[in-house]
C-alpha positions as a Markdown table, in Angstrom:
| # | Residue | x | y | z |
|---|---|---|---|---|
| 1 | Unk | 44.9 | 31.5 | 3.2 |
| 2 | Unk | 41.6 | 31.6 | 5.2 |
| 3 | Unk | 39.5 | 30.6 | 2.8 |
| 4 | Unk | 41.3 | 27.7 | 1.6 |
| 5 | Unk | 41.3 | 26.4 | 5.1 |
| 6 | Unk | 37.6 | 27.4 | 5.6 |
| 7 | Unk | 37.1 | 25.7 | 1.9 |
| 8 | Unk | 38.8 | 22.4 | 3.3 |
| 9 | Unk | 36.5 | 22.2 | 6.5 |
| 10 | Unk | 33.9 | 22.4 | 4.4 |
| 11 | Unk | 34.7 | 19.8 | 1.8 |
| 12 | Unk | 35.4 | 17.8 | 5.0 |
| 13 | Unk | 32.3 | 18.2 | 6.9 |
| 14 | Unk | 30.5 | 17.5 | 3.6 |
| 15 | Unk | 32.5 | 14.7 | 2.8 |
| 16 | Unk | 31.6 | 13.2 | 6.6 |
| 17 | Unk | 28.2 | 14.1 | 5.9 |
| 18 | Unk | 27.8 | 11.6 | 3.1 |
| 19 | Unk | 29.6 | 8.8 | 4.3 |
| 20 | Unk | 27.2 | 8.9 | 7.2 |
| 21 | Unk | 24.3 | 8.8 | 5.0 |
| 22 | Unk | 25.7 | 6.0 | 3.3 |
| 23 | Unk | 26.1 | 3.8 | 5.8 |
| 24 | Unk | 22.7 | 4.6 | 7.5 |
| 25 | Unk | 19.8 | 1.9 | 5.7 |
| 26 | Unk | 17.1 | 4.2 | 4.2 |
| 27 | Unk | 14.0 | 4.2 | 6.4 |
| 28 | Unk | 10.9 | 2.7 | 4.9 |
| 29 | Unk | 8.0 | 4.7 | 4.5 |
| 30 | Unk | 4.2 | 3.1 | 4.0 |
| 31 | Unk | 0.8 | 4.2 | 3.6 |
| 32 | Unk | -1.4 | 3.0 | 6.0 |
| 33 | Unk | -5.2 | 1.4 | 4.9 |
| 34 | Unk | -7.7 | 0.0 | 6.5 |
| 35 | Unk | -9.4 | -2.9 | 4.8 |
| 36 | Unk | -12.2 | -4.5 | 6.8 |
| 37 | Unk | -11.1 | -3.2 | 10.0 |
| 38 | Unk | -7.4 | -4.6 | 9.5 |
| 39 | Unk | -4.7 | -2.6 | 9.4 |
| 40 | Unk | -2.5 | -2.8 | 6.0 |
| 41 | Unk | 1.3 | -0.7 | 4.7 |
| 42 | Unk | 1.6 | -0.3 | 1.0 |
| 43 | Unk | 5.4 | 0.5 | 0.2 |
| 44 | Unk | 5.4 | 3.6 | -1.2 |
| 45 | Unk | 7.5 | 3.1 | -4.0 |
| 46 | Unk | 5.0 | -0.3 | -4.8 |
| 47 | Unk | 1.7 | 1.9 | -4.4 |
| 48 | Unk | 0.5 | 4.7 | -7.0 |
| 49 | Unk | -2.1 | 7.3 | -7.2 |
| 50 | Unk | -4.8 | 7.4 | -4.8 |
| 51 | Unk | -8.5 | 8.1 | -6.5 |
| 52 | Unk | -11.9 | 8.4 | -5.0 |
| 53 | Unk | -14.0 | 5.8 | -5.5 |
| 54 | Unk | -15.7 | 6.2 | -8.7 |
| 55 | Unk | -17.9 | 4.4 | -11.0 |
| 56 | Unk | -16.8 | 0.5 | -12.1 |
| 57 | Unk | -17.9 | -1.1 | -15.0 |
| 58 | Unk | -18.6 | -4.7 | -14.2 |
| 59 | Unk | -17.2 | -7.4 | -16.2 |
| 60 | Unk | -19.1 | -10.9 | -16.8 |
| 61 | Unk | -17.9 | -14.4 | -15.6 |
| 62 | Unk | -15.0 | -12.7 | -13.4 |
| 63 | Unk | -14.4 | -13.4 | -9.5 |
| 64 | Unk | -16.5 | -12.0 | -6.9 |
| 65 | Unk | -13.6 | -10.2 | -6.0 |
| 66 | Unk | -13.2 | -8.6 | -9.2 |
| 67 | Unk | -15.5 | -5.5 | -9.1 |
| 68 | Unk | -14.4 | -4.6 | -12.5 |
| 69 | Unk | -13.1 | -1.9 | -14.6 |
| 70 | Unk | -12.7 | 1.8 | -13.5 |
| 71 | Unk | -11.6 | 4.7 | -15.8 |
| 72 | Unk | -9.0 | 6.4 | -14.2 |
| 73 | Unk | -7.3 | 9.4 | -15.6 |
| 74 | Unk | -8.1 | 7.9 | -19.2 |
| 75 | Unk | -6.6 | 4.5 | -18.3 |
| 76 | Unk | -9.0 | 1.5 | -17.4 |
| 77 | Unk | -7.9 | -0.4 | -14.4 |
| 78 | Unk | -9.5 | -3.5 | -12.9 |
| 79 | Unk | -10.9 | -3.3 | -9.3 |
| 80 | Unk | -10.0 | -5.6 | -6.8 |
| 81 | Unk | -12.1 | -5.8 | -3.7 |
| 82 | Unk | -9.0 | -6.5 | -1.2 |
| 83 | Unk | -11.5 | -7.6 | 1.5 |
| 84 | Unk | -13.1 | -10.3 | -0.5 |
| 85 | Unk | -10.0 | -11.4 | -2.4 |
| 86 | Unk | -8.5 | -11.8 | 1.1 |
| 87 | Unk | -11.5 | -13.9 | 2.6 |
| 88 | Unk | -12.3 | -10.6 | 5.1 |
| 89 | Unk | -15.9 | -10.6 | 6.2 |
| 90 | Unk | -18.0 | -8.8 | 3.7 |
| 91 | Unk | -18.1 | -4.8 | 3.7 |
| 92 | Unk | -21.6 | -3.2 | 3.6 |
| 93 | Unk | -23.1 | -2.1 | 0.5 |
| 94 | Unk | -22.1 | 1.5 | -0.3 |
| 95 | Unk | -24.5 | 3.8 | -1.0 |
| 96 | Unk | -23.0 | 6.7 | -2.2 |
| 97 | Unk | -26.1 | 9.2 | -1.6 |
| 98 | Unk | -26.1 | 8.5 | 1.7 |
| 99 | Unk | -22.7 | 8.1 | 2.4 |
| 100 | Unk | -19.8 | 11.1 | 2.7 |
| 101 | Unk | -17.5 | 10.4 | -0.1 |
| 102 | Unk | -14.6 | 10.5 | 2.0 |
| 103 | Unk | -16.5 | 7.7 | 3.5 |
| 104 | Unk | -17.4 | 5.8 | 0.7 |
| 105 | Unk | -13.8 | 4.2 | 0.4 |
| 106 | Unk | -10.8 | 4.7 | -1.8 |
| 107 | Unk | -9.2 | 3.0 | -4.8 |
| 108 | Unk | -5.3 | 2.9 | -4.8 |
| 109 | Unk | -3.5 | 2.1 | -8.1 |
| 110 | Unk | -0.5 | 0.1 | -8.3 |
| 111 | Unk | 2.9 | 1.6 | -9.5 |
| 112 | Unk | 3.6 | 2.0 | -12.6 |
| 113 | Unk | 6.4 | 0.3 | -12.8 |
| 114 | Unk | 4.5 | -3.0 | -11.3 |
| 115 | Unk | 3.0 | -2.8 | -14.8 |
| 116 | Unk | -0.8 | -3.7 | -14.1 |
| 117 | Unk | -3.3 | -1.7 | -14.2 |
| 118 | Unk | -5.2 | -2.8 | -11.5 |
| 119 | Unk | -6.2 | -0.6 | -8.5 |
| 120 | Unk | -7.1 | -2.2 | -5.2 |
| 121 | Unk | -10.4 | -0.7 | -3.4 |
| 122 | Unk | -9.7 | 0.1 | 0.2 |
| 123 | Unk | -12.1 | 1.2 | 3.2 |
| 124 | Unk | -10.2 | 4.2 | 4.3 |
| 125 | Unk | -6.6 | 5.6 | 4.4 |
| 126 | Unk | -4.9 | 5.9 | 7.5 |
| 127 | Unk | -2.0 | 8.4 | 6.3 |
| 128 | Unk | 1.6 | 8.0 | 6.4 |
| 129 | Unk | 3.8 | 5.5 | 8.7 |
| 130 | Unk | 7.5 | 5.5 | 9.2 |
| 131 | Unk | 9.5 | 2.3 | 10.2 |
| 132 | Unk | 11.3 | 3.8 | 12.9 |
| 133 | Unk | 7.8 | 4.1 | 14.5 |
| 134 | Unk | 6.8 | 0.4 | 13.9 |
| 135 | Unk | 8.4 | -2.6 | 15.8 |
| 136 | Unk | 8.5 | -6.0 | 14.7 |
| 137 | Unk | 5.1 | -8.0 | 16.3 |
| 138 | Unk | 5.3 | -12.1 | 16.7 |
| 139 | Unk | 4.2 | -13.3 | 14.5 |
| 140 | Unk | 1.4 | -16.2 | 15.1 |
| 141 | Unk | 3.1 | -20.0 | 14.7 |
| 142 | Unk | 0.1 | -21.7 | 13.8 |
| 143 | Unk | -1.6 | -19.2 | 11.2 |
| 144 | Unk | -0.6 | -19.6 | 7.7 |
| 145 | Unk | -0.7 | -16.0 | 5.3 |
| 146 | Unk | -0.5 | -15.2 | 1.8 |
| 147 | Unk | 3.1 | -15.1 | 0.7 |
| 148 | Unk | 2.2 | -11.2 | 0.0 |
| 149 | Unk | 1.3 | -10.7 | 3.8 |
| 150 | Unk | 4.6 | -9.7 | 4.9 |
| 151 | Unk | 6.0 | -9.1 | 8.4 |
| 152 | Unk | 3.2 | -8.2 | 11.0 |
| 153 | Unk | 4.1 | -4.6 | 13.1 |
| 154 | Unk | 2.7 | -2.7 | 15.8 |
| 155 | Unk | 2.5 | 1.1 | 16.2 |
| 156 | Unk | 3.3 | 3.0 | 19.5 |
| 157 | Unk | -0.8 | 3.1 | 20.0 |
| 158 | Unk | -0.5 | -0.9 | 19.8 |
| 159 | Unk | -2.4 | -1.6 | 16.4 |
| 160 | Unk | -1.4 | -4.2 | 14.4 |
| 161 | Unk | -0.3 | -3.7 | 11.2 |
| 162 | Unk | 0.3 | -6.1 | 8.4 |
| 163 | Unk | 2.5 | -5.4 | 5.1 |
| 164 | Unk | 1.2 | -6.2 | 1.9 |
| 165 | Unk | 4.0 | -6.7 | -0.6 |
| 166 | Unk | 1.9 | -5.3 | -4.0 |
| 167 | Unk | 4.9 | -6.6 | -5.9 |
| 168 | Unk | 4.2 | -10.4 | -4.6 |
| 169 | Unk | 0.7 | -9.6 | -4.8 |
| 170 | Unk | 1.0 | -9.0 | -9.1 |
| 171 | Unk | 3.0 | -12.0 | -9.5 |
| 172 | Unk | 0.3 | -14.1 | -7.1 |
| 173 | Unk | -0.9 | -16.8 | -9.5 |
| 174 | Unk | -5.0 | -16.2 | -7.8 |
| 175 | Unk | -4.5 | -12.7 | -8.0 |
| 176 | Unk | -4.2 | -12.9 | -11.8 |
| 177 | Unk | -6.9 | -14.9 | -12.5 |
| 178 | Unk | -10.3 | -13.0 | -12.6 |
| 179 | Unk | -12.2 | -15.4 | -14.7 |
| 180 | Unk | -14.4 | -17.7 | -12.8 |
């Protein structure tokens, strides 16, 4: 007899358990880049794998913002220099001889399920940020963003963050066009 109760209590703290996950709205989760001294959040589930920055084929009569094409894991993937496509002051020239490659910047590849193989190049990664560490910054009236740019946050050490919807940015009708 025992058990059964001891069963029930358990089916019942289990069963409270869940409900209260439910009703909680899951927690957002980004990865944080730097991209000409601006802080950016992927989404996770919008960004892929994360490469070092390797060697890009260029391709003729595209943007100035279209490095070109990388091979990465056996797939080619265009390069996007998200500084330039973003109108960001220029980055230096990389030298990768003289520069630590954990320096030298970082390419991040878009989901899978975004379907484009495109990765985006990025000065340097800034790890792992949770929503419930972010709060909601005003934004600026007067200054007009890329619908991609989403909300703008700000972290307990007061950086500003700004989200870039990758899913927006695919669909983005300049984004897509990398002939000149």
């Amino acid at each position: 007899m025992a058990n059964k109760e001891a069963l029930r209590e358990l089916q019942q703290r289990l069963a409270d358990r869940l409900q209260m996950v439910r009703q909680q709205a899951p927690a957002r989760s980004w990865l944080a880049v730097e991209i000409a001294g601006h802080g950016f959040l992927l989404s996770l589930d919008q960004a892929g794998e994360i490469f070092p920055l390797s060697t890009i084929q260029p391709v003729p009569h595209s943007q100035e913002w279209f490095l070109g094409v990388a091979n990465l894991r056996g797939q080619l993937h265009g390069v996007v220099d998200m500084a330039a496509f973003l109108g960001l002051p220029k980055r230096q020239t990389r030298n990768l001889t003289e520069v630590a490659a954990r320096d030298a910047g970082r390419l991040i590849a878009f989901n899978a399920g975004l379907q484009m193989n495109s990765a985006l190049l990025i000065d340097r990664l800034m790890g792992l940020r949770n929503a419930g560490a972010l709060t909601p910054a005003e934004d600026d009236v007067g200054a007009s963003k890329p619908h991609f740019i989403g909300q703008q946050l700000n972290d307990a050490q007061g950086r500003t963050w700004y989200e870039l919807d990758l899913a927006s940015l695919v669909a983005d009708e300049a984004f897509l066009k990398i002939d000149v």
